[in-house]
C-alpha positions in Angstrom: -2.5 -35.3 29.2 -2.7 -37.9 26.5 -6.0 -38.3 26.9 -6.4 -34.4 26.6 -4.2 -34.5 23.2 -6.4 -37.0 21.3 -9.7 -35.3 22.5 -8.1 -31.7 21.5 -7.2 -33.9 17.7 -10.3 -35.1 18.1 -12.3 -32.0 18.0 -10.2 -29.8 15.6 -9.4 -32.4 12.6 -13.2 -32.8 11.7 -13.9 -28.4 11.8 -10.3 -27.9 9.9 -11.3 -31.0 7.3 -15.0 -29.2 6.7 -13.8 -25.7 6.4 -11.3 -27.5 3.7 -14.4 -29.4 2.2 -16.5 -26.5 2.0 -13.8 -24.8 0.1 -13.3 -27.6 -2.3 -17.0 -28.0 -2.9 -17.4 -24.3 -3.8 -14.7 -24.6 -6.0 -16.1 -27.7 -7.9 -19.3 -26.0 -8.4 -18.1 -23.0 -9.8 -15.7 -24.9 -11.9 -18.5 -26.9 -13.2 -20.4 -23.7 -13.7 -17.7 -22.2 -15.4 -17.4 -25.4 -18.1 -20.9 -25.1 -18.9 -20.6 -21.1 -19.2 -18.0 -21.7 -21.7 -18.1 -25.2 -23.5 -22.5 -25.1 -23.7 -23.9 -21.5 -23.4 -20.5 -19.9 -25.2 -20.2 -17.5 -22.6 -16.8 -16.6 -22.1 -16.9 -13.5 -19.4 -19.6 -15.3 -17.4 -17.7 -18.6 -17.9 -14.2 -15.9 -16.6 -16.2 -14.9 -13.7 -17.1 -18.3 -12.6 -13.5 -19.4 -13.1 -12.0 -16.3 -10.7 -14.9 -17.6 -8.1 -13.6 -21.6 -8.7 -9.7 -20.0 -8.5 -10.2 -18.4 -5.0 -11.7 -21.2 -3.3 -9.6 -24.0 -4.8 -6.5 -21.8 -3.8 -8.1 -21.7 0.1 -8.7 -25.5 -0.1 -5.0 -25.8 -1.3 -6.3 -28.3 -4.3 -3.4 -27.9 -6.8 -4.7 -30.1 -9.5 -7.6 -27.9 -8.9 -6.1 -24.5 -9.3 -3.9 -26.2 -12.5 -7.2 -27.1 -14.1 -8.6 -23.5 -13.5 -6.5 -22.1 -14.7 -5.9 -24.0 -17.7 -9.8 -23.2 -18.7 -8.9 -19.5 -17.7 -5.8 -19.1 -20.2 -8.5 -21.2 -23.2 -10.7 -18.1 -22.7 -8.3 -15.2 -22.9 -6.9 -17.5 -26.0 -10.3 -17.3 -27.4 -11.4 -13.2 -26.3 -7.7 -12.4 -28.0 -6.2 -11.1 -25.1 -2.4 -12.7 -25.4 -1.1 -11.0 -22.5 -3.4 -12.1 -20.2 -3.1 -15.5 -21.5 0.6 -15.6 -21.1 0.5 -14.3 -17.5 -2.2 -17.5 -16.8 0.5 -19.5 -18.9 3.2 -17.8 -16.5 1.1 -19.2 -13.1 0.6 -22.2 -14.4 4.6 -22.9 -14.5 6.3 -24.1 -11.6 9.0 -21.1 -12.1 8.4 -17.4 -13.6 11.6 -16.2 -13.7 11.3 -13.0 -15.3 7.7 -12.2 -14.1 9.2 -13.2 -10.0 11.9 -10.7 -11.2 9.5 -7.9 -11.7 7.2 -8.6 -9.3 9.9 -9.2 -6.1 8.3 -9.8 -3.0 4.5 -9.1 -4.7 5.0 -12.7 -6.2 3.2 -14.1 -2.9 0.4 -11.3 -2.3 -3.2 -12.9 -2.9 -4.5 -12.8 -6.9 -7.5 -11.3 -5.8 -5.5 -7.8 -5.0 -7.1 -4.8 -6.8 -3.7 -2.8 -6.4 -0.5 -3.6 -5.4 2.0 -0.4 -4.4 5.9 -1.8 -3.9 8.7 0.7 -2.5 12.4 -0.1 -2.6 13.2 1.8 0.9 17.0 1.1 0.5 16.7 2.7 -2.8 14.6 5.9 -1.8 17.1 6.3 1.2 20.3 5.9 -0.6 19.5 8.9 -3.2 21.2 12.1 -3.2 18.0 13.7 -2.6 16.7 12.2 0.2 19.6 11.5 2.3 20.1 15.6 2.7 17.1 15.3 5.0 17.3 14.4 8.9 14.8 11.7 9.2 15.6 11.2 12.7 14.5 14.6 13.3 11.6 14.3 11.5 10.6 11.2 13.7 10.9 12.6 16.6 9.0 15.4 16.0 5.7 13.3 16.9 6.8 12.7 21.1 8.8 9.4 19.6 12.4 8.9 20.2 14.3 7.2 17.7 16.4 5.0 20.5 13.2 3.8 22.1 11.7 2.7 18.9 15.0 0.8 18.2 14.5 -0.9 21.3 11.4 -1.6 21.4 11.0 -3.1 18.0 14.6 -5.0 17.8 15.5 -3.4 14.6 16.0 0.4 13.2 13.6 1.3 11.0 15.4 3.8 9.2 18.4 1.4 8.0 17.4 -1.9 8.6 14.1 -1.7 6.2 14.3 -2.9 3.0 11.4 -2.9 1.0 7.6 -2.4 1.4 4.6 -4.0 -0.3 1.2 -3.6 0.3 -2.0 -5.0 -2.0 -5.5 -4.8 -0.7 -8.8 -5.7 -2.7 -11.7 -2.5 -2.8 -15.2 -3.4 -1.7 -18.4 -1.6 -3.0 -19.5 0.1 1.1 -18.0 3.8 0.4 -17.6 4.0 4.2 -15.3 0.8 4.5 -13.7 0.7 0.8 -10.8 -1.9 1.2 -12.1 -5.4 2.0 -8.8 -7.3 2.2 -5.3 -6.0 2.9 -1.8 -7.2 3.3 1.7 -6.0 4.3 4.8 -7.7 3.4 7.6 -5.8 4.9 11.1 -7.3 4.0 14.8 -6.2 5.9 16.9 -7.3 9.2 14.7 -8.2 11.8 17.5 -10.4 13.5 16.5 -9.0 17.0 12.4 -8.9 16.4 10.4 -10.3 18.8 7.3 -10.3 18.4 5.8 -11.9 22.0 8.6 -9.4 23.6 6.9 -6.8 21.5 3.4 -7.6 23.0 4.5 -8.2 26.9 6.0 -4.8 26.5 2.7 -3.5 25.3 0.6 -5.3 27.2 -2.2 -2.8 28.5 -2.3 -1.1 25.2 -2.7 -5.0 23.1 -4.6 -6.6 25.9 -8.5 -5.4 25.1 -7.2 -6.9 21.0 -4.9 -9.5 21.4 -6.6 -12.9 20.5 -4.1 -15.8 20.2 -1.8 -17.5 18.1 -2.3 -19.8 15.7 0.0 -22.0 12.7 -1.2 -21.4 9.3 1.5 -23.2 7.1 3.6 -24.4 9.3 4.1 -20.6 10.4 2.9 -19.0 13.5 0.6 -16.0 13.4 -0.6 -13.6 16.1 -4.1 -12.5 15.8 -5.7 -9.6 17.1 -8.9 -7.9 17.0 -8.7 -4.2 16.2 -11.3 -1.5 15.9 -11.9 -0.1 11.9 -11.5 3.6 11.8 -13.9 4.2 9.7 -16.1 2.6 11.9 -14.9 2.1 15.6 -18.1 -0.2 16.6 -16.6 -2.8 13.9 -13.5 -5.1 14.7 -11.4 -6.3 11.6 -9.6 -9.8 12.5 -5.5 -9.2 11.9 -2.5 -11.0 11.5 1.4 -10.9 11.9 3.6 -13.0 10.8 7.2 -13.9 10.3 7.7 -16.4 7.8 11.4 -15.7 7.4 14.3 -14.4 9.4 14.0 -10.9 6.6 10.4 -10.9 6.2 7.1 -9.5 8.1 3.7 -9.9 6.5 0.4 -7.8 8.3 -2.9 -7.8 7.2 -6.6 -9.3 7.2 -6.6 -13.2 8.4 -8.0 -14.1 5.1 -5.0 -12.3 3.3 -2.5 -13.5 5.9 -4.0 -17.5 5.1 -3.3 -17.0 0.9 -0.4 -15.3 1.2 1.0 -18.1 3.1 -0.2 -20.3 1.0 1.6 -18.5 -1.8 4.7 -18.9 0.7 4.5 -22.5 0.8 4.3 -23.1 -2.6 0.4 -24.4 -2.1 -1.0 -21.3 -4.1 -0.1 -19.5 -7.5 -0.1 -15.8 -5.0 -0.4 -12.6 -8.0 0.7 -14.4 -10.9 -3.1 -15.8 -11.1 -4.8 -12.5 -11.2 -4.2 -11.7 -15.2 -5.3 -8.0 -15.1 -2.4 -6.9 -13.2 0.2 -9.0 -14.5 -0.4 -7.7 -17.7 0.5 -4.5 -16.3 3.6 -5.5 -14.1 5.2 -7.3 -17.0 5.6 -3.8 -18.4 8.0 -2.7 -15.5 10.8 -0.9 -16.6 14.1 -2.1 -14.5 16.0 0.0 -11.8 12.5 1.7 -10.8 11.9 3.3 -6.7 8.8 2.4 -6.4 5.5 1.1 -8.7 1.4 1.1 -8.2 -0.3 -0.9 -10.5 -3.9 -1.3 -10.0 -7.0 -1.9 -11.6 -8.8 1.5 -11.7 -11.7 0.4 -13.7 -14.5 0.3 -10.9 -13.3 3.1 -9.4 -13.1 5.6 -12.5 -16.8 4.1 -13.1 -17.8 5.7 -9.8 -15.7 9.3 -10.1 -17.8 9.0 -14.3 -20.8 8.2 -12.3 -20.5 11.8 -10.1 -18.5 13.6 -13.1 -21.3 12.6 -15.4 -23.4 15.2 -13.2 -21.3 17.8 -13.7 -22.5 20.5 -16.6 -19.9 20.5 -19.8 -18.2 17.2 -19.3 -17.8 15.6 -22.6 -20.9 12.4 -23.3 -18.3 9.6 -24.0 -15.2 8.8 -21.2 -12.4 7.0 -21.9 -12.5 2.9 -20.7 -9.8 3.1 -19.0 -9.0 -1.2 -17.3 -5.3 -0.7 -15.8 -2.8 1.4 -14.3 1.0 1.0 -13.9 2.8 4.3 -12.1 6.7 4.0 -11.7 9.5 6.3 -10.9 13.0 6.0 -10.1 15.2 8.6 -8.0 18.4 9.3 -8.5 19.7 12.4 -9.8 16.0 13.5 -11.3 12.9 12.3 -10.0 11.8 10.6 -13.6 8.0 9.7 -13.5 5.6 7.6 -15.8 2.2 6.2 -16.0 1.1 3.9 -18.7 -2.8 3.0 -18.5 -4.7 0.4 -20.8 -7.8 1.3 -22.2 -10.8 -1.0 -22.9 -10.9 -0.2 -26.6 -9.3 1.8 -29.5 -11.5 4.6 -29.1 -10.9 5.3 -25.8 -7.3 5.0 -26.3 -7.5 7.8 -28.6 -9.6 9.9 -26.5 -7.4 9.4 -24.0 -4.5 10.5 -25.5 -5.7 13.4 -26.8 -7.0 14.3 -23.7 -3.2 14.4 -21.7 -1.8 15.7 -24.9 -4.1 19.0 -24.3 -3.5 19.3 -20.8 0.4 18.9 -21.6 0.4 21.6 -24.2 -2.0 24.1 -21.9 0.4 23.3 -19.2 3.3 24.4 -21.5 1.7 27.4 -22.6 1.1 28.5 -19.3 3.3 31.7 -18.0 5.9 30.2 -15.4 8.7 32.6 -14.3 10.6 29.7 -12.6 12.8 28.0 -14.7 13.2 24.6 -13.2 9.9 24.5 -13.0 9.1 25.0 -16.5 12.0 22.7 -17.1 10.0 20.2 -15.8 6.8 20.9 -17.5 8.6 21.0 -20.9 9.8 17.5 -19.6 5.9 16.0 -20.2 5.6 13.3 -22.5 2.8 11.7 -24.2 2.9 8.6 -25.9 0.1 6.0 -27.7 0.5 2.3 -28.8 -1.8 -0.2 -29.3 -4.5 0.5 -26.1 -1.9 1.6 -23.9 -1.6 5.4 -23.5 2.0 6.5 -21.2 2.5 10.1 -19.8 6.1 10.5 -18.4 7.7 14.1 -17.0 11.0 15.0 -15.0 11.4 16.5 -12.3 15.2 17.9 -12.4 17.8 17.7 -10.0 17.8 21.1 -9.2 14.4 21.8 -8.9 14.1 18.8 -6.3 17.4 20.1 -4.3 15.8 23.3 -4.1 12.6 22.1 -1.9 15.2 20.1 0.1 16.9 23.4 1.1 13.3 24.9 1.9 12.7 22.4 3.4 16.0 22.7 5.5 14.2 25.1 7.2 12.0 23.3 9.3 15.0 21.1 10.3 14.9 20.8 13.9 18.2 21.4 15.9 17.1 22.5 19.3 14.4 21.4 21.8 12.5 23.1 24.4 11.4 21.4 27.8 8.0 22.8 29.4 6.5 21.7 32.6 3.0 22.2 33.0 0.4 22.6 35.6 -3.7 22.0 33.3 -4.2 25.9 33.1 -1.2 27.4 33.5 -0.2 30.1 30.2 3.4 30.8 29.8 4.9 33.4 26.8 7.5 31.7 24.1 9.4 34.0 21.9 11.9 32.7 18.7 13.2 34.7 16.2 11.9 34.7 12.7 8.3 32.3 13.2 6.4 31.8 10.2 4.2 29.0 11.3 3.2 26.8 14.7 2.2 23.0 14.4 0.9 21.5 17.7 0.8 17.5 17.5 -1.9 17.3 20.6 -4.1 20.3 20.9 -6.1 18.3 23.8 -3.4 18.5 26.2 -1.1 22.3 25.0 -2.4 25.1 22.5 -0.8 28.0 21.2 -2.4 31.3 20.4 -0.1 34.5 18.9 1.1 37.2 21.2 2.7 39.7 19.2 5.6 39.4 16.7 7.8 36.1 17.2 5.7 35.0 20.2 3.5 33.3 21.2 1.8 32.0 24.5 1.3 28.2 25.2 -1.9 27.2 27.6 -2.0 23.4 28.7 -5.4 22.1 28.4 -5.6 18.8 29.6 -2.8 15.7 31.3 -0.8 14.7 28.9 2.7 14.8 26.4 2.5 17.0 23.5 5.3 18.3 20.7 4.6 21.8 19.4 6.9 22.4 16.4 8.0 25.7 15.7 8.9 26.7 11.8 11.2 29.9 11.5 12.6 32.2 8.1 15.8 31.3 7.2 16.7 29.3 10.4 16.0 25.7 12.0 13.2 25.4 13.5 12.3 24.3 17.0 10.6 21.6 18.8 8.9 22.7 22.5 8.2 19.3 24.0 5.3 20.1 26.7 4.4 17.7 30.0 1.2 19.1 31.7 0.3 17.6 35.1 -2.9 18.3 37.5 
């Protein structure tokens, strides 16, 4: 055994101590490359570029003096271009402690720099309003052939109390049919009775053609799968779970899962390095739902790109770098979006352009009154390069969809039996509309007023909901055998 131990330490140290040299070696290079760009050549966006590229590797090679030196030579440049608040955010990452940026950015502090957007959600928040909690989630859960007890069960925890907040930031990648390169999940709650290894033996023949292994990234261990992209089944993706502490659950790409860890232990600077979208986040007004920031600016230059096509769109766009959407519900649902523009020009192009569609959408003849109470809400706003929209979407209006919506509440459930073939004829007063979750295995097809007739097609569980005027609806839960 000992002998196996020192052969196993043997083999690994020299493969984990080149991946970690390769790293560092990439990251003195484009360091290097980055000094010349800027101290000999005076090129300060090349010289920026070359200092993101030196950032991301030093960061995997968990080189701190590194990283600090990067980041110093990062905050000299934004110093130098005149952009303060990117140079205080590289100031901010460079400290040990952030206090009020960590506020702001709550559990996004750890999420990898390179992130292109970040979306946060305060479920406890959501849940708690007086909105939201006039709506049966359970019910709406187990519309989809999933009982609420069983998921409980299975997963240690319930998902509709015990779930705090959600976070998820992912990088976008220039292949149209894959766009996001790099994704991660931070999920934080109680999780005192998750298990993940009781979680996979449970699921074994579904997990066992994508479970890899486990491995210890920072100390922490990590279960690593292989599973198929949708946009393209032929291609695996490499994924991670984690559970780095008692309240917290982080999915996502291994490359994501390895920084964010790092982040975690305090070996990484996480999204207080990436500038751009700190420069948004430090904007976050307190008390809010949820937030998006993101930079938008590659992807608005591909929507110009196919716009620019179109016959009668203007010859100059607005630049448009960042994005920050917030809202916060309470009593109203209040919304705003703030987005930075490249330059002066296209601030002011900007802003005129929402300040027409706001007054068009004012003038426009609405008989509903709490709905043009909300359009007479819409805001516009311009300072500096930063151009805000903000509207309200009243209590009232929002309490009436909720009693719509009361409609499709589900209160009663129908058992069917079925043999592949067999038709039987269902009839419910009042139907106005017929989902089926699993057409392969039942269909529906009408058969006069209030009914219709249900046909099972092939072996399986499917849910057909049914939606009725002015009463709860109805779930037909159908088993069809051979």
């Amino acid at each position: 055994m000992k002998r196996f131990l020192c052969l196993f330490v043997l083999l690994t140290l020299p493969m984990t101590a080149s991946a970690a040299t390769s790293h560092l070696v990439t990251a003195q290079r484009a360091y290097q490359q980055g000094l010349f760009l800027q101290r000999t050549t005076g090129d300060l966006h090349k010289a920026l570029s070359a200092y993101d590229r030196a950032l991301e590797a030093a960061t995997d090679a968990e080189d701190g003096e590194l990283v600090e030196a990067v980041l110093l030579r990062r905050g000299e440049i934004f110093k130098l271009l005149g952009r303060p608040e990117e140079l205080q955010t590289t100031i901010a990452a460079l400290r040990k402690e952030s206090g009020a940026d960590d506020a702001k950015l709550g559990p996004a502090t750890i999420l990898p720099p390179e992130c292109d957007f970040v979306l946060h959600v305060d479920l406890q928040k959501l849940l708690a309003s007086p909105l939201l909690s006039k709506i049966d989630l359970k019910a709406q859960i187990e519309i989809e052939n999933q009982d609420l007890s069983q998921i409980k069960s299975l997963l240690g925890f319930d998902p509709l109390n015990d779930l705090h907040t959600l976070t998820v930031g992912f990088s976008l990648s220039d292949n149209e049919a894959m766009p996001v390169e790099h994704w991660i999940v931070r999920i934080s709650g109680k999780f005192g009775g998750f298990n993940l290894p009781s979680l996979i033996k449970a699921k074994k023949k579904e997990l066992e053609n994508f479970l890899l292994k486990s491995q210890t990234i920072q100390g922490v261990e990590v279960t690593v799968f292989r599973i198929p992209l949708d946009q393209d089944p032929k291609h695996m993706q490499t994924v991670g779970i984690a559970r780095p502490a008692g309240d917290t659950i982080l999915a996502g790409d291994l490359r994501s899962i390895k920084r964010t860890l790092a982040a975690w232990a305090g070996k990484a600077p996480g999204l207080r390095a990436n500038a751009k979208l700190m420069r948004m986040v430090s904007h976050l007004p307190g008390g809010t739902s949820f937030w998006l920031a993101g930079n938008v600016e590659s992807i608005l230059k591909k929507v110009k790109e196919k716009l620019g096509k179109l016959p009668m769109m203007p010859d100059k766009l607005p630049q448009i770098e960042g994005l920050l959407l917030t809202g916060s519900l309470e009593k109203d649902l209040d919304i705003s979006a703030t987005a930075w523009a490249a330059d002066a020009q296209s601030a002011g192009l900007l802003g005129d352009l929402l300040r027409g569609l706001a007054a068009l959408a004012q003038l426009a003849p609405i008989d509903e009154p709490l709905v043009k109470k909300a359009v007479r809400s819409i805001g516009v706003a311009t300072k500096d390069l930063q151009v805000s929209v903000s509207a309200t979407l009243p209590a009232e209006l929002l309490n009436k969809a909720v009693e719509e919506h009361k409609g499709e509440a589900i209160t009663k459930k129908v058992r069917l039996r079925m043999k592949i073939g067999e038709k039987r004829t269902l009839g419910f007063e009042g139907i106005t509309r017929i989902n089926v979750v699993d057409p392969d295995v039942a269909d529906v097809q009408p058969a006069g007023t209030d009914k219709f007739n249900v046909k099972a097609i092939g072996k399986g569980k499917t849910t057909i909901k049914v939606i009725r005027r002015g009463k709860p609806g109805l779930v037909v839960k159908v088993k069809v055998v051979k």
